[in-house]
Every structure is written in C-alpha cells, then in structure tokens.
C-alpha positions as CSV (number, residue, x, y, z in Angstrom):
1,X,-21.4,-7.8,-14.0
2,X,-20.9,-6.0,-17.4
3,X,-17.5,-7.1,-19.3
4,X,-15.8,-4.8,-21.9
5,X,-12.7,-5.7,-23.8
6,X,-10.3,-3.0,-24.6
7,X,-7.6,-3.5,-27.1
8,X,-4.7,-1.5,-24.9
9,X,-1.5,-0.9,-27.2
10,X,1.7,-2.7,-27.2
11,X,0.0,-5.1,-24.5
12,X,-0.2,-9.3,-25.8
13,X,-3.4,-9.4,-24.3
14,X,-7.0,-7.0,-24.3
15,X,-7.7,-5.3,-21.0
16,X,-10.4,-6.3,-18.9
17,X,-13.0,-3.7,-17.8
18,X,-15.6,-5.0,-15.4
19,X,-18.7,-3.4,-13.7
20,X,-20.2,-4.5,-10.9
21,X,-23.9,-3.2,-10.1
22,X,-22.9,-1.1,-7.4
23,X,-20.8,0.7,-9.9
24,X,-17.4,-0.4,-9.1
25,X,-15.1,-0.8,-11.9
26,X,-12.2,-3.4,-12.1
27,X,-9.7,-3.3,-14.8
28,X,-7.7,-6.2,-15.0
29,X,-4.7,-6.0,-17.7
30,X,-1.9,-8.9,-18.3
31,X,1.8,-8.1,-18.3
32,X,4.2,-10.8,-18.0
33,X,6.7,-10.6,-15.2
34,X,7.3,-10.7,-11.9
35,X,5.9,-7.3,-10.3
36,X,2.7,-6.9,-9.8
37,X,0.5,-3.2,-9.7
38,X,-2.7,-2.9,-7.5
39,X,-4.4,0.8,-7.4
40,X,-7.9,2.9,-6.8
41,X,-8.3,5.8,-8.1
42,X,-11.0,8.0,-6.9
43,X,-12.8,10.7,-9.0
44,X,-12.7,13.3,-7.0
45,X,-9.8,15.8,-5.6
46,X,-10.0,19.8,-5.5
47,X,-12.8,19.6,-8.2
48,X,-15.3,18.7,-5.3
49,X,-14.1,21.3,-3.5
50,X,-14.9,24.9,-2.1
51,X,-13.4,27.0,0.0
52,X,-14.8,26.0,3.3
53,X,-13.1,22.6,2.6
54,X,-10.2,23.3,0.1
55,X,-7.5,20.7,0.7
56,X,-9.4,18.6,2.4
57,X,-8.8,15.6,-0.4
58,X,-5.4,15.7,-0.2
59,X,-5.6,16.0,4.0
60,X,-7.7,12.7,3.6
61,X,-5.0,11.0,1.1
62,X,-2.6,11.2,4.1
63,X,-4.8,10.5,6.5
64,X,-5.8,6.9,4.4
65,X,-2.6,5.6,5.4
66,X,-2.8,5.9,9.4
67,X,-4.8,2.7,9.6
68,X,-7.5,0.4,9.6
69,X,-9.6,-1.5,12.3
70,X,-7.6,-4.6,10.9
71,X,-4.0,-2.9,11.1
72,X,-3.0,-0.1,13.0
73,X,-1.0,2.8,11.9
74,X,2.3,1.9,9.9
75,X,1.2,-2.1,9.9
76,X,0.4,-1.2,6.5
77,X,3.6,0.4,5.5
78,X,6.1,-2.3,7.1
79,X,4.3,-5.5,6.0
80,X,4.4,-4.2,2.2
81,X,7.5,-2.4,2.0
82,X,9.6,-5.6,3.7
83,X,8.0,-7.3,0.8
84,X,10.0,-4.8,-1.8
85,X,6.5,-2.6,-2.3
86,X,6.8,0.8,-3.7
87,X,3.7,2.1,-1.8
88,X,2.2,5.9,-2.4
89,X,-0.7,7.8,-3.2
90,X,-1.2,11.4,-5.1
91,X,-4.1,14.0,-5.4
92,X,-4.8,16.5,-8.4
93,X,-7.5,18.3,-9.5
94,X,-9.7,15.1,-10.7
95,X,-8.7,12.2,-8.6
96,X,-6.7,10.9,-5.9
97,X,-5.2,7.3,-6.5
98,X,-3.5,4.9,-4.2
99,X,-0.9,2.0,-5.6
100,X,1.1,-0.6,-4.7
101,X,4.0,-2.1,-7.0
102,X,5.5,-5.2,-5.8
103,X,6.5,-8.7,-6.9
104,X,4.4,-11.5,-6.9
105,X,6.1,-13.8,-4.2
106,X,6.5,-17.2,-4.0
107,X,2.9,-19.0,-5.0
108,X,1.4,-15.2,-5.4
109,X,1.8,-14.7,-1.5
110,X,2.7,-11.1,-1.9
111,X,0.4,-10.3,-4.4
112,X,-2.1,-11.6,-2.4
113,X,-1.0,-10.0,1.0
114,X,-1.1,-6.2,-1.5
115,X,-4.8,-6.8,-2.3
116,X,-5.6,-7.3,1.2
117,X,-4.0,-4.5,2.9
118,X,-5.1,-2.2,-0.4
119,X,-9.0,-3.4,-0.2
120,X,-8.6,-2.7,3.8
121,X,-7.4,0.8,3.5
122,X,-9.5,1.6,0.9
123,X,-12.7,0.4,2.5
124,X,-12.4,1.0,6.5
125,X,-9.8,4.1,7.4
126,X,-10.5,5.0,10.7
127,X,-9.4,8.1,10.9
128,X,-7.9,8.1,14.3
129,X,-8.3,11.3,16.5
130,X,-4.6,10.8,17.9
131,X,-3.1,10.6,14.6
132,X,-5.2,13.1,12.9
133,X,-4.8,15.8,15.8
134,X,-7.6,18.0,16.9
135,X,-8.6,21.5,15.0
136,X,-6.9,24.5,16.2
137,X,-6.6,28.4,15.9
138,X,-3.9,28.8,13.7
139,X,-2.9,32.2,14.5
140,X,-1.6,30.6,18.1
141,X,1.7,29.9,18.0
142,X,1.9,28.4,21.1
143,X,0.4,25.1,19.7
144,X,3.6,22.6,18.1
145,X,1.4,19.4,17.7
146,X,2.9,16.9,15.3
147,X,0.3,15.0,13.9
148,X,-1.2,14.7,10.4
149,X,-2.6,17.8,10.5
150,X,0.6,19.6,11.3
151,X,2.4,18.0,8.6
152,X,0.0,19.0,5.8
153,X,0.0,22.5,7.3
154,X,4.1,22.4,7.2
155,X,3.8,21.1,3.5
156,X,1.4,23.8,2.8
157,X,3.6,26.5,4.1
158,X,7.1,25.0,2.4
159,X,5.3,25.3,-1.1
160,X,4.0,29.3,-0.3
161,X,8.4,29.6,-0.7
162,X,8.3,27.9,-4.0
163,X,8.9,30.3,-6.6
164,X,7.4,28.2,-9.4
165,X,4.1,27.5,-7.3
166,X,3.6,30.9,-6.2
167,X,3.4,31.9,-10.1
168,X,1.2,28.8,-11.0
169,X,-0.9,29.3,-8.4
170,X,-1.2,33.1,-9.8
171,X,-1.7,32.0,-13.5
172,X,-4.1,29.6,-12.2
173,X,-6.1,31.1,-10.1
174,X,-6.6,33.9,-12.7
175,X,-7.6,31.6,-16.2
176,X,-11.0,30.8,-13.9
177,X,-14.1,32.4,-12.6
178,X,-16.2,29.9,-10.8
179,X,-14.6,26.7,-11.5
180,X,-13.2,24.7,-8.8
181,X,-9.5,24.3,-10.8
182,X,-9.4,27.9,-9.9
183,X,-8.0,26.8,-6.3
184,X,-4.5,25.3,-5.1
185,X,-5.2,21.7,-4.1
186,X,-3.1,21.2,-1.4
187,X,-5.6,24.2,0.2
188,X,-4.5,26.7,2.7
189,X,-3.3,26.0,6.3
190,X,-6.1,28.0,8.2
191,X,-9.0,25.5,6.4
192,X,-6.7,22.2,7.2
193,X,-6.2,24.0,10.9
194,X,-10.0,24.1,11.1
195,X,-11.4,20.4,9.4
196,X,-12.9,18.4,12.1
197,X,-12.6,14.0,11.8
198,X,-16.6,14.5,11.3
199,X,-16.0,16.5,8.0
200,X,-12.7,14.2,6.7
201,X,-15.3,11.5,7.3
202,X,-18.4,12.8,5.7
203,X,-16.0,13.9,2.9
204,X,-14.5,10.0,2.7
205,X,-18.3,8.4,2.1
206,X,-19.5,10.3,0.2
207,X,-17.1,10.5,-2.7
208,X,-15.2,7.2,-1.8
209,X,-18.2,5.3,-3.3
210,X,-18.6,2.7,-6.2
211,X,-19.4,5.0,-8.5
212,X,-16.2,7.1,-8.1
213,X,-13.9,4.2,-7.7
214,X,-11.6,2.2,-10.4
215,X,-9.3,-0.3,-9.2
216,X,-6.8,-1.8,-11.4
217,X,-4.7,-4.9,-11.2
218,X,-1.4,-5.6,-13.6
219,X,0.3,-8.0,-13.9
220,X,0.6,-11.6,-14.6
221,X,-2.1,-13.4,-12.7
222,X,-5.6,-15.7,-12.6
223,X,-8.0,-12.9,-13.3
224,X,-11.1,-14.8,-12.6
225,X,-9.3,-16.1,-8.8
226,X,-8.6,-12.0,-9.0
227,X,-11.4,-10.3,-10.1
228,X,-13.5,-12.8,-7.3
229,X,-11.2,-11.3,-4.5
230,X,-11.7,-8.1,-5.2
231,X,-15.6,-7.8,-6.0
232,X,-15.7,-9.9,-2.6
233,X,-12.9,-7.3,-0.7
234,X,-14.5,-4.1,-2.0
235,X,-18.1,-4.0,-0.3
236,X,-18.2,0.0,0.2
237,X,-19.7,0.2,3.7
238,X,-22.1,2.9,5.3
239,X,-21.7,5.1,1.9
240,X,-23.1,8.4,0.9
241,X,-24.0,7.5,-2.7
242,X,-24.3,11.1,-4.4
243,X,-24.6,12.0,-8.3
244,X,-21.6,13.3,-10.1
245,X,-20.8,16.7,-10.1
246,X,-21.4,19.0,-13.2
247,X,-19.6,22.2,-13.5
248,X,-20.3,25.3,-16.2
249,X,-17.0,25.5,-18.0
250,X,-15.0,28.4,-17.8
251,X,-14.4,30.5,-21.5
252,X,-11.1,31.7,-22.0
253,X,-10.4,35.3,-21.2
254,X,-11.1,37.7,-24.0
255,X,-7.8,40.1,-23.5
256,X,-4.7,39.5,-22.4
257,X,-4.4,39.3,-18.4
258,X,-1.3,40.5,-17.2
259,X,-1.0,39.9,-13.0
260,X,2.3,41.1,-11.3
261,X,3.6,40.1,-8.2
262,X,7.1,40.8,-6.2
263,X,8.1,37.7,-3.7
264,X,11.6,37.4,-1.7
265,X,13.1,35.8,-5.1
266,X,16.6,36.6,-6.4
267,X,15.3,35.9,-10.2
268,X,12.1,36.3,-12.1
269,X,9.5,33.8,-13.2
270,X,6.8,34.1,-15.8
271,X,3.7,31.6,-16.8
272,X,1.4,32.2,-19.6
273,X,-1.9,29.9,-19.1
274,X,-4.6,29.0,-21.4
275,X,-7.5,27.2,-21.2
276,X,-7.7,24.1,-23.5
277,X,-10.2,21.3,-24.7
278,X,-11.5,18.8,-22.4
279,X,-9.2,15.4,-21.6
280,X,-11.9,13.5,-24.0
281,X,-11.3,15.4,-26.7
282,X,-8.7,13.3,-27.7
283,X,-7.4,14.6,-31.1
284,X,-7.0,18.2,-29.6
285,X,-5.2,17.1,-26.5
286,X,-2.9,15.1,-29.0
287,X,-2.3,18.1,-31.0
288,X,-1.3,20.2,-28.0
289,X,1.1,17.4,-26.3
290,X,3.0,17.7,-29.9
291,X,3.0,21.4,-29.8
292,X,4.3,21.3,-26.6
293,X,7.1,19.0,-27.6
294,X,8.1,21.2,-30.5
295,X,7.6,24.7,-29.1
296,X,9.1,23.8,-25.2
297,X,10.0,20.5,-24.3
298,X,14.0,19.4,-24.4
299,X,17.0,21.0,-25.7
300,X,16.0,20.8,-29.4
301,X,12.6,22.8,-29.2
302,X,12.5,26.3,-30.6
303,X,12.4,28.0,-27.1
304,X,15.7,26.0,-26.0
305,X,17.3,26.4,-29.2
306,X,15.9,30.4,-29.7
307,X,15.9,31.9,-25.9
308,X,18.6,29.9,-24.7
309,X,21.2,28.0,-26.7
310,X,20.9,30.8,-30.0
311,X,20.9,33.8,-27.8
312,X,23.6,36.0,-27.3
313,X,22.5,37.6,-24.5
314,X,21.8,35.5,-21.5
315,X,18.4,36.0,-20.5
316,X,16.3,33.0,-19.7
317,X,17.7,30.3,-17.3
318,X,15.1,28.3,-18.1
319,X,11.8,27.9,-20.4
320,X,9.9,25.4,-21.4
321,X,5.8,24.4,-21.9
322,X,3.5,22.4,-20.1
323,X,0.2,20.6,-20.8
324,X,-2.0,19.0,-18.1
325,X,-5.1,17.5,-19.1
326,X,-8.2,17.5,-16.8
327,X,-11.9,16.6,-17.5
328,X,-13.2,20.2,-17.6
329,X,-10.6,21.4,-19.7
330,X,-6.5,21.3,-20.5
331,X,-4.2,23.8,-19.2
332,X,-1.4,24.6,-22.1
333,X,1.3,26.9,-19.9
334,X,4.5,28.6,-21.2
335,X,7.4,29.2,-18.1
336,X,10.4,30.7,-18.1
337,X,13.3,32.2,-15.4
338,X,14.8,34.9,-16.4
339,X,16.9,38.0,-14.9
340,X,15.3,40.2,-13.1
341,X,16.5,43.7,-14.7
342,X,15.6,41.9,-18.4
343,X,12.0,41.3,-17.3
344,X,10.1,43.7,-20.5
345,X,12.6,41.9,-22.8
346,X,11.9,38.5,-21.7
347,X,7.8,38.9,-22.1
348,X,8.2,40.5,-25.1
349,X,10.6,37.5,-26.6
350,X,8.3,34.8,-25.2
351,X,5.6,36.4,-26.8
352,X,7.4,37.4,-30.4
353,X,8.3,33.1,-30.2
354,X,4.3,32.3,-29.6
355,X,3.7,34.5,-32.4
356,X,6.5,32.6,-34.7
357,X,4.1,29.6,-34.1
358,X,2.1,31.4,-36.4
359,X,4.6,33.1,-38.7
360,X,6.9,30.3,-38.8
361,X,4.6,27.6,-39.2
362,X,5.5,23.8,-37.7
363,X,7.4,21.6,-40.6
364,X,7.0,18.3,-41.3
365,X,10.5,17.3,-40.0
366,X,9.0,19.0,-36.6
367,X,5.9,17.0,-36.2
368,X,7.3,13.7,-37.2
369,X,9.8,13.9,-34.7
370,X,7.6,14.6,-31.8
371,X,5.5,11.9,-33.3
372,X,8.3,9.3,-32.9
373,X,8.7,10.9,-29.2
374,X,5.2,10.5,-28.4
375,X,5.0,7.3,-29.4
376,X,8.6,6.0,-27.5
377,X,7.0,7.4,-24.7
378,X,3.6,5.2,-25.6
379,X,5.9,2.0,-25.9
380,X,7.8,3.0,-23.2
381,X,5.0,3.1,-20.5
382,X,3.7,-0.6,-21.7
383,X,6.9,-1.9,-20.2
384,X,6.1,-1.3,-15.9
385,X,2.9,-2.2,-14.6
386,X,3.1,1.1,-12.4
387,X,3.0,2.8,-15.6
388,X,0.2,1.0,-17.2
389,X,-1.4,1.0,-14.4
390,X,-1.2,5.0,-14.1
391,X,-2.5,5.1,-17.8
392,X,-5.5,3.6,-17.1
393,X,-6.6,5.3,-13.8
394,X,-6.4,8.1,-16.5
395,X,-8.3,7.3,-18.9
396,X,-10.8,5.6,-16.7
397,X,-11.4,8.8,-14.3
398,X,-10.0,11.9,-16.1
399,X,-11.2,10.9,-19.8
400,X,-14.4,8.8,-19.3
401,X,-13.6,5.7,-20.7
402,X,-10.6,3.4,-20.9
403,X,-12.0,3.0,-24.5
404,X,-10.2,5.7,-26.1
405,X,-6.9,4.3,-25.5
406,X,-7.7,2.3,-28.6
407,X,-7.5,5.0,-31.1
408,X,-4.7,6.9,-29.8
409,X,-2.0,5.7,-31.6
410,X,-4.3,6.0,-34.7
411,X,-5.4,9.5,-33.9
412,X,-1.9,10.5,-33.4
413,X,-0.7,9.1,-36.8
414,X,-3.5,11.1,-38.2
415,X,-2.5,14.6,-37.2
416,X,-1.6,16.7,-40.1
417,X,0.3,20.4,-39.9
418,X,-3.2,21.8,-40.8
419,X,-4.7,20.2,-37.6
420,X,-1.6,21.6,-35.3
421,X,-2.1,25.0,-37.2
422,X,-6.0,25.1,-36.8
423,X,-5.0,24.0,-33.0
424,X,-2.6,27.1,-32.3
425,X,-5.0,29.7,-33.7
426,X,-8.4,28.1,-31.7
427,X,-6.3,27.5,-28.3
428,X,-3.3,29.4,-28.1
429,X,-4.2,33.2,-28.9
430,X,-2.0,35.9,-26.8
431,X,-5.8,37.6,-26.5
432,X,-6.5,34.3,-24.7
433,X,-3.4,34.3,-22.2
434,X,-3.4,35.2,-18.4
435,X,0.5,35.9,-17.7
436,X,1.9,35.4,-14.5
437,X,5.4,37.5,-13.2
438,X,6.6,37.0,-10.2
439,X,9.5,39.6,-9.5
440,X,12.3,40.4,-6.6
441,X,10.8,42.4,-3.9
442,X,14.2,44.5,-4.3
C-alpha cells in the first residue's frame, strides 16, 4: 500500500494518504478532540451523466440510506443519531459524499459503531424494490406512491418554483455545448419516474468502485488499528471497474448571450456566468475567490457598497458573486434581484460595475483584506473535523491530489494586483458572459 505525507495547514500533525492496490484511497488526518468525522466521497455525480439517466446520482444518494442486508431501513439512522451523529450526504456535479460526525464514545465505541454502519452502506445497499417504488408514467395523476422515488420527484418539482434555480439553471445550461455541467443535477421528474432498480444498480457498481472512492477519517485516533478496519471493511463487491471519464472542455462563448425568460415571480433575477479555469489550477481559482470577495461577497464589497448601500435609487434587493470550482472548469457568476420595471437599468449598472473592475483597478487595501478573509476562513475550517474532512474530499476528488493543499496558503500570499488584473481580463470579459433574466410574467 502506497503512503504519502501531506503537510495539511494549521493541523499539528501531516495527513496520511494511503493507496491500496485496488485503488482505494484512505486519508487519515489527526485532530484532537472528542468528535470524530468518517466520509466517502465518490467521483462521480451529473458529470457521468446524460440525459437518459440525468439525476440518477443524486436518486442513488437517497436511495444509499434505505439499507443494507446487515440493517434494514432507518437501523442506520437511529443507531447513529441516538449516539449524537450528524449523518448526511450531498451530490454536485463531481462527486457525491456521505459523512458521519460524531464523538468518540467511551473506549472509541461510537467511533467504532460509525465505521461499521459507514463501510456497510457504502459497500452492500440493497436497493429495496418497496422502498425504492416501481417506475411509472408520470403524466398519470392517478398514481400518489410515497416512496423514494416520489420524494425526489416532489424535490424536483419544489425547486422548478425557485426563482434563483430557475435562472441558474438558465445561465447554466447556456455557458455549455456538450459538457455534462450543462444539465441540472437533481434531473427531471419524467427520467427519475422512468429509472428501473436494474439501472440505480448498474449505475452504483460501476462508478462506486475503488478507483472512484476516498474515504477519510478525523479525528483523534490509532490510525494503524484504523486504517486496518477499513482496508478490511471496504472490499468493493461484484464491481464494474471502468476508466475515468474524459470530457472535451467547453470554450467560453465568443459574444455576449443574453437569454430572457418570464416565470410567476413578483421581482426580477439576473445571473451572468463565465466559464473559468479548472479546480487544479490553483493560482487562478485563488485569484477568482479574491475577486469574488472584493467585487460581491458581504456588505463592504463594491456591488453592496455601489448598487445597494450608495444608491439613491432602490434598485437591487440583492447582488452578490459566486465561484464554484469543478474539475472541468470554475463557474465565476454575478446575481442580483432587482425591480421589475428597472430591469434595462439594473443590467446596464451590473455591467458598468464589471467594467469598473477594469477602470477602477483592485487596491492594495482591497486585496489584503480579502487575503486576511481567505485565510480566517482557512484557519477557521482546521478547527471541525466535518470541515476538514470536507476539504479533503475536495481536493482529493475535484482537484486531483490532496497535495496541493500544501502550497495554498503560499500561493495565496503570492497573488499580486497584476495577477488579479491579468485574471479579470483572461476570465471575466462581458464578450465572454451568458446573462440570465428571469422576469414577472405580468
């Protein structure tokens, strides 16, 4: 089994990275406490998608939880959370990851009990037909089941009346051709209607394999009496063993992509999307969390302070910016809510502030704040093992390699106001910009 030791900031002690043969990768970091963080994440989510099967990762993160041929549905559930677990899951574009937080116990007894159940869900779901309900035509409205199924179809349908999704999903959808980002990854209720327990199954071995998984343990503990129990645990049964995935990467657009669309809203939303550098590329990513800080995160960034607090005429309700990072490539977005009758005015002042990015270049007194805010956050993250546990599972599926973390507090101290300069003009165009508006139908 292949050790690497990575020096993790602001922890006393390096990380542990181990592969197995199979593939399987173990991280093992030390955090003194009580609590105690055990997760997989899995390197796939709507990136192994297409659209006969869109959703279908997040339909099998629900369906994960309804039992084992050890413990049967909610078992799981009760015997953690009367232990004082916090006990989830979550799906994105590049992974879906399962955790537990919990303390030790007396003589490790929890922690023990969490590694168990986790390595049992993780490695024998059953899937069962009476909890996953069977397929059905979704245009009869005769049919109330309320299984699984039903329930992701509900969620589905309560997010279609969520203003701010409705104009992601439009910005989104439009910054991609062919790649799979392009799609919403909760998918739509007439493919989860339609997914039989053979294709949740097929789906489950073959991306649920050694290769794909990372499972991470914080916390203060043996790691050798660790590390054995979970190399023992984590066998990977009947699996489909497939090679990764490579997608072309999408180029930005060339001209500015306007897409319009009214909804039953009483205000108006906008989204401006670009297309950014991959998760790996470490020193761009960094550049564009601080421009996002300064242009449109918090009360004291220019769009706040210019669109909202500064402004004599009420416009915006809110703006702000975003940045999600993803292996193929970042998303940087602008959003704001605005009134309706103002709608020209607003796009034209979100667009005149992009521009001051330009014309009124970042100052030093800008960048070493959101420096000192990156970093708090940094420092602040090293204190939970949920946290450091989330960090990892990051870098680990979404980046590559755990290695990185090493040189990002280096790499941000490095950042000059010509690097966040050369940043704006390669990434953050108006040529390069799909905008979303999503207007009153009245």
């Amino acid at each position: 089994m292949k050790k690497t030791l990575i020096k993790y900031p602001f922890l006393t002690q390096d990380a542990e990275v181990y592969e197995n043969d199979n593939g399987h990768k173990i991280v093992l970091a030390h955090k003194e406490g009580e609590m105690v963080s055990v997760s997989s994440w899995v390197k796939t989510g709507s990136i192994n998608e297409d659209d006969e099967n869109n959703g279908i990762s997040h339909f099998l993160e629900h369906l994960m939880f309804k039992g084992t041929h050890r413990h049967k549905v909610g078992e799981f559930d009760r015997m953690l959370e009367s232990k004082g677990a916090i006990v989830n899951a979550a799906t994105w574009k590049d992974y879906t990851f399962f955790y537990i937080t919990l303390p030790k116990g007396e003589n490790n007894k929890y922690f023990d009990l969490a590694i168990d159940l986790h390595a049992d869900m993780m490695m024998d779901p059953v899937f069962p037909a009476e909890e996953l309900g069977a397929p059905f035509d979704i245009n009869d409205k005769t049919v109330t089941d309320k299984r699984e199924r039903h329930v992701v179809i509900e969620e589905i349908r309560m997010r279609k009346d969520q203003p701010w999704t409705q104009v992601y999903n439009i910005c989104n959808y439009n910054m991609y051709t062919k790649h799979p980002y392009k799609r919403d990854v909760i998918g739509t209720p007439e493919i989860i209607s339609r997914l039989t327990k053979e294709d949740v199954d097929n789906y489950y071995r073959t991306f649920y394999t050694p290769k794909n998984v990372t499972t991470i343990v914080v916390g203060d503990f043996d790691h050798e009496e660790v590390l054995n129990k979970i190399v023992s645990k984590f066998t990977f049964p009947n699996r489909h063993e497939s090679e990764p995935r490579v997608y072309e990467l999408d180029k930005p657009v060339q001209a500015t992509k306007y897409i319009e669309t009214k909804s039953n809203v009483q205000t108006s939303y906008a989204m401006f999307g670009w297309l950014g550098p991959r998760a790996c590329e470490l020193k761009d990513s960094i550049c564009l969390d601080l421009i996002s800080i300064i242009f449109g995160d918090g009360v004291s960034s220019r769009l706040q302070q210019n669109l909202i607090e500064k402004m004599q005429d009420k416009i915006f309700n809110v703006v702000s910016t975003e940045h999600y990072q993803f292996r193929d490539g970042n998303n940087f977005f602008i959003q704001a809510n605005f009134k309706p009758e103002a709608k020209d005015k607003a796009i034209e002042l979100l667009k005149k502030e992009l521009q001051n990015l330009t014309d009124a270049p970042i100052t030093g007194e800008e960048l070493l704040k959101s420096k000192k805010r990156i970093k708090s956050r940094f420092a602040s993250d090293a204190e939970t093992v949920s946290e450091i546990g989330e960090n990892i599972g990051y870098y680990e599926t979404v980046c590559g390699s755990l290695k990185l973390i090493e040189d990002y507090l280096r790499d941000l101290e490095s950042i000059t106001l010509e690097d966040l300069n050369n940043t704006i003009h390669k990434y953050l165009s108006i040529d390069n910009a799909v905008i979303s508006v999503l207007v009153p139908e009245k």
